[in-house]
N, C-alpha and C positions, 0 to 999 in steps of 0.2 A: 504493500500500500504506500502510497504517496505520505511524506511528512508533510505534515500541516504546521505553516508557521502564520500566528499573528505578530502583525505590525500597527501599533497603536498610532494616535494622532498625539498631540502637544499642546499644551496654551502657555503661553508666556504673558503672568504675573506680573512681570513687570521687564522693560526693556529702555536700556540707556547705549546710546550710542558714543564713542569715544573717537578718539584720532582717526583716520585714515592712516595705514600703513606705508610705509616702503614696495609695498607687495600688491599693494589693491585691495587689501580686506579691510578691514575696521576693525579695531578693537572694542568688545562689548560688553555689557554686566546685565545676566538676565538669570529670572527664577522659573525653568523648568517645570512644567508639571505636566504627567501624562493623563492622556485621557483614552481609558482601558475602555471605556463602550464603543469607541466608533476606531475602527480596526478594519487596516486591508488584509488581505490571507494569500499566501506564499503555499502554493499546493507543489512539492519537490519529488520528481521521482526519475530513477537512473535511465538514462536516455541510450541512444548507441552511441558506438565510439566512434569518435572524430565528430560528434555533433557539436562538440561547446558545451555552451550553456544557451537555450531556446528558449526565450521568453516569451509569452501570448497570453492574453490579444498583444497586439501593437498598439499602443499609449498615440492619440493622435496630435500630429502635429510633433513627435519624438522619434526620429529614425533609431532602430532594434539597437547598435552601439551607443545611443546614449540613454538609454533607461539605466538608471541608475541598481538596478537589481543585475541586469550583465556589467555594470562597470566595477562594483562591489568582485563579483566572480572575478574579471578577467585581472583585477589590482590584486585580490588575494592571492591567485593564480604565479603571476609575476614574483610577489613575496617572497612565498613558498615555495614553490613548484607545484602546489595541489591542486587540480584544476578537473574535478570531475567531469564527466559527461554528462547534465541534465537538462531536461526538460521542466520548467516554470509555471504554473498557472498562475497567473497574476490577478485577483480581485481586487479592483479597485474600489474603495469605500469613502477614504478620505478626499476630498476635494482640492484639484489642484489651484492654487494663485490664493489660499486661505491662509496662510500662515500655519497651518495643523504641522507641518513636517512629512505630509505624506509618503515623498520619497527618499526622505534621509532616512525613516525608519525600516522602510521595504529593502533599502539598503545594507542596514544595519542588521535584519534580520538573516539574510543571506550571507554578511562577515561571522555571524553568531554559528548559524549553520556549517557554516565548511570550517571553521575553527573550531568545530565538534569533533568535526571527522576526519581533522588533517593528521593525526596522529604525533609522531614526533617531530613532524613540520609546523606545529602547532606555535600560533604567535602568543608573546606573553602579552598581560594586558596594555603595556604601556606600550607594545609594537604595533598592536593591533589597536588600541586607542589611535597611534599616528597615521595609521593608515586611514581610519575613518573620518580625518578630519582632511584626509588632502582628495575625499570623496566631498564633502560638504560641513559645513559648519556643523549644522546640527545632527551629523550622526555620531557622534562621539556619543550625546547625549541619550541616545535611543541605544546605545550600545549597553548603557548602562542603567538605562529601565526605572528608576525611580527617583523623585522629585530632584532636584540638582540648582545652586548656581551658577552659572557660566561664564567664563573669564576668558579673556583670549578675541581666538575669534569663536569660542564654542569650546573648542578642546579642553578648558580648563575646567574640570568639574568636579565642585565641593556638593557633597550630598548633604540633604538636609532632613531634618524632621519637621513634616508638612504636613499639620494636620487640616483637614480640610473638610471636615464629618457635619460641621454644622452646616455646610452647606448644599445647596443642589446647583448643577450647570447648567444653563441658557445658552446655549453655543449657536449663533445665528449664522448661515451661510449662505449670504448673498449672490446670487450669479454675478460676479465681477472677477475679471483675477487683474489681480496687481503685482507685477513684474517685480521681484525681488532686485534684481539688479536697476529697474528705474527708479525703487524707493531709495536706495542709496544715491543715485544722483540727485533727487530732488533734494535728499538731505545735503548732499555738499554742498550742491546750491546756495539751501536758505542758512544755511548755516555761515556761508565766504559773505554772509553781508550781515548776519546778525545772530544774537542768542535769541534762540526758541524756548520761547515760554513751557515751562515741566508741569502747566497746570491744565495743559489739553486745550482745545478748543470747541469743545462742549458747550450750553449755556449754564447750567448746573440747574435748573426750574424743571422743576416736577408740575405738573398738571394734576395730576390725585393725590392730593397732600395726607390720605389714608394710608398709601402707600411707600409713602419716601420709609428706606430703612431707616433708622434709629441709629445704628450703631453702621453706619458705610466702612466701606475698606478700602486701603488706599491703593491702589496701584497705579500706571503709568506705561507708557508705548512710546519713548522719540517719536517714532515712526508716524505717530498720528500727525503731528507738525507738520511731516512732508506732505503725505496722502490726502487726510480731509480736506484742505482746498481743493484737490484735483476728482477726490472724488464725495461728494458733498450727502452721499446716501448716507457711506459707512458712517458720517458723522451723527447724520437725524438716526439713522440704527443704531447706536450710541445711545442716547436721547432717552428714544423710544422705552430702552432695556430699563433704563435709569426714572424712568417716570412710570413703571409698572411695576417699581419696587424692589429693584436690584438694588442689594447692598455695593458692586462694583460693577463697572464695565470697561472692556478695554479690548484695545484690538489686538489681535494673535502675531506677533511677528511682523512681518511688511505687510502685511493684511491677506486676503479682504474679512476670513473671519473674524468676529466679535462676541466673546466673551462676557458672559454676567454670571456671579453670584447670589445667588438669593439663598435669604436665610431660613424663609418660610416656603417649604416645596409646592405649596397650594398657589402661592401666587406665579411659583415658575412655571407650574405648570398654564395656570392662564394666560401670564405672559409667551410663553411657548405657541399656546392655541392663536393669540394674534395677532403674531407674526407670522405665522405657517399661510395664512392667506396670501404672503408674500412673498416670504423667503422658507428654504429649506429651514430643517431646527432638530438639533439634537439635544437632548435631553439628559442627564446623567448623574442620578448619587454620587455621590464625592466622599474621600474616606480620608482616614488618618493613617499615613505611609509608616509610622514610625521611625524610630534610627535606624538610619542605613548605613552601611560599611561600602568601601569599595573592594 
């Protein structure tokens, strides 16, 4: 039978953006969290030889060498020398241009899987951590599966105790994708003429004053600074989440998904109910990760 791997999505709690590199990356400080309900699935089973690694469907708009699930094989491959013969069913679940992480972790699952079975070609964590990050920023983090800081450009990860039980998730996912490499230009941009405001540009006005949380949570997105002028939906879905009683909201990464906590699951669930007239909406218990070790 085929191994079945899941690959989770991400929300990022909070995201600050630092220097621009020598290199082209950015240096970043963000707080990790998975989000174990909405999950793509990695179906692996031994192919013929001289096949490769056969990935399907075909991701549109992604020629077969850059899905990042053959780039993960064909780099470990390289490392190593271990480079089995397989065949890939790729279910896709998480949405792409959302900030979820969808393909760093589809990634990460397939370093996790052949680093099972590479034997004594097997990388240690810190080789196989570098390997993951010169696939993408945030596979390191999906390599390592539970809540995390991020330092670097990604690759540096302090694990945390994340408790997260009181709340339930509002994960809105707009048909929009927003070009993680244009979020970063808009940010050099506005950044070479001025400091961006760390307090969003939100209106912070609740229309159901029944509803405003009590006790709100702080979090934060640079990214918002660049994005919501250009794209002014994710802002008012912002808004929206926050005036139907989100204790937080915030956007996931470079966007387009948006993120809320709520502390009373009744009202996320009706918050859920209407926005689903408009946009996708996943829904999710949220738990307490505990101490984590690496």
């Amino acid at each position: 039978m085929p191994d079945s791997l899941a690959a989770p999505a991400k929300i990022n709690l909070f995201l600050r953006i630092d220097a621009r590199r020598a290199d082209g990356y950015h240096d970043l400080e963000s707080l990790f969290a998975p989000v174990t309900g909405l999950c793509d699935t990695l179906q692996i089973a031994p192919a013929a030889p001289g096949l490769g690694c056969a990935v399907s469907p075909d991701l549109p708009g992604t020629p077969p060498e850059k899905n990042l699930v053959f780039r993960a094989w064909r780099a470990y491959g390289q490392a190593t020398g271990f480079a089995p013969d397989i065949s890939v069913a790729l279910t896709k679940r998480i949405p792409t241009g959302m900030g979820l992480g969808g393909g760093s972790s589809d990634a990460a699952a397939m370093l996790r899987w052949l680093n099972g079975r590479a034997g004594s070609a097997a990388l240690e964590p810190e080789a196989l951590n570098a390997l993951a990050a010169g696939l993408g920023a945030d596979v390191p983090f999906f390599l390592l599966g539970v809540p995390a800081v991020a330092r670097g450009i990604g690759e540096l990860l302090t694990p945390v105790d994340l408790d997260l039980s009181a709340f339930t998730l509002v994960l809105a996912l707009p048909p929009v994708h927003v070009s993680t490499a244009w979020a970063y230009g808009r940010w050099d941009a506005l950044t070479a003429s001025q400091k961006p405001s760390r307090e969003g540009l939100t209106t912070g006005q609740h229309t159901h004053k029944r509803r405003v949380s009590l006790s709100p949570v702080r979090v934060w997105n640079d990214f918002e600074a660049a994005v919501f002028p250009a794209f002014a939906d994710l802002r008012r879905l912002k808004e929206r989440l926050l005036a139907l009683g989100a204790a937080c909201a915030v956007m996931s990464g470079s966007g387009a998904g948006i993120a809320a906590l709520f502390r009373n699951d009744r009202l996320a669930l009706d918050a859920a109910d209407d926005l689903r007239t408009k946009v996708p909406v996943h829904v999710e218990t949220l738990r307490h990760w505990g101490v984590a070790k690496r």
